[in-house]
Phi, psi and omega in degrees: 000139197260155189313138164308296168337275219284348211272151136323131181063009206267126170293107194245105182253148177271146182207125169271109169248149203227080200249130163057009175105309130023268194256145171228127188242161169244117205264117181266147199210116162236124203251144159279150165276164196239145179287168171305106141354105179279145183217144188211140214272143174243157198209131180223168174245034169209178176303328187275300204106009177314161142059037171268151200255200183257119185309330174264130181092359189279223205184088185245160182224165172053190179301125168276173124225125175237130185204146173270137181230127021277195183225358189281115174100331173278153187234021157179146143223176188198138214224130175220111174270114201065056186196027183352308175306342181068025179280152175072190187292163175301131126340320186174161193221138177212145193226036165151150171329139022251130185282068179276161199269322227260311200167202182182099173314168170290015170240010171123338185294083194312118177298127189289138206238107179274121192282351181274020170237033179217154201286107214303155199148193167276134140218175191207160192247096208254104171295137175207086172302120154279159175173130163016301140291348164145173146352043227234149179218135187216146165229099204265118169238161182198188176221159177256148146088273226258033142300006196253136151339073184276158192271157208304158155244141213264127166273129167275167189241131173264165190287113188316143155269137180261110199295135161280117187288143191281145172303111183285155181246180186245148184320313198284144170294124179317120162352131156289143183251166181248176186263123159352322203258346191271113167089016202296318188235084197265036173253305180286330162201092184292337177303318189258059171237115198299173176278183211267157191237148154272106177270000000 
């Protein structure tokens, strides 16, 4: 086991204790430092911020609440969307808990972030934490859209046109006819009737 003096982070206080006046003994007492707060964007689908998961890598539609967790300790945070570099002005700034990228209504309530006014694809959330004690800067990518279904686009279909099948005609020369005028009464003098015509 290695000495508390040699540990990493390790405080080594001494304390003189005093029996009966006689003896002094020397006590090594090792105080630890306690670590830096990791911080990371969170993501719910409702106002209170229930049941939220980890914004990277997830995959959103419709309304977010996007908030950085923990909040203990910080005193800004400041939010850039698409903007790794963290340049210009912030997407949004918050000066104290509860840190929503959008905001934070008056009952307390994380404000919703509509994912449909940004385009389906990759994006990121580029974080820039105050506290007390320094700095922290993150940058959370995800995606919108594109797990969603899109809907079918309905095509009309047009309607074949219907060709009129043609009247066949027939190979044999069309019947002899007599003329209207030809023959009014051939019963009666079959001799004055001319011969029969093919019109």
């Amino acid at each position: 086991m290695r000495h508390p003096s040699r540990l990493p982070h390790a405080r080594v206080l001494r304390l003189l204790v005093l029996a009966g006046g006689l003896a002094a003994f020397l006590i090594p007492v090792a105080v630890w430092a306690a670590s830096a707060s990791t911080y990371t964007l969170a993501v719910s689908s409702s106002s209170g911020r229930g049941s939220s998961v980890a914004l990277s890598g997830d995959n959103l539609s419709g309304n977010a609440y996007i908030f950085v967790t923990p909040t203990s300790g910080v005193t800004k945070a400041s939010f850039w969307l698409d903007n790794t570099a963290m340049s210009g002005t912030a997407t949004h700034v918050e000066s104290g808990a509860p840190l929503d990228f959008v905001g934070t209504d008056s009952a307390g309530k994380a404000k919703p972030w509509d994912t449909s006014k940004v385009a389906v694809g990759t994006h990121t959330i580029s974080s820039k934490v105050v506290t007390s004690s320094g700095t922290t800067s993150f940058t959370t990518t995800f995606t919108v859209g594109s797990g969603a279904t899109p809907k079918p686009t309905v095509t009309s279909t047009p309607k074949p046109t219907v060709t009129p099948t043609p009247t066949p005609t027939s190979p044999f020369p069309p019947p002899l006819q007599d003329p209207p005028w030809a023959c009014p009464r051939p019963e009666r003098a079959p001799w004055s009737c001319p011969a029969r015509i093919r019109t």
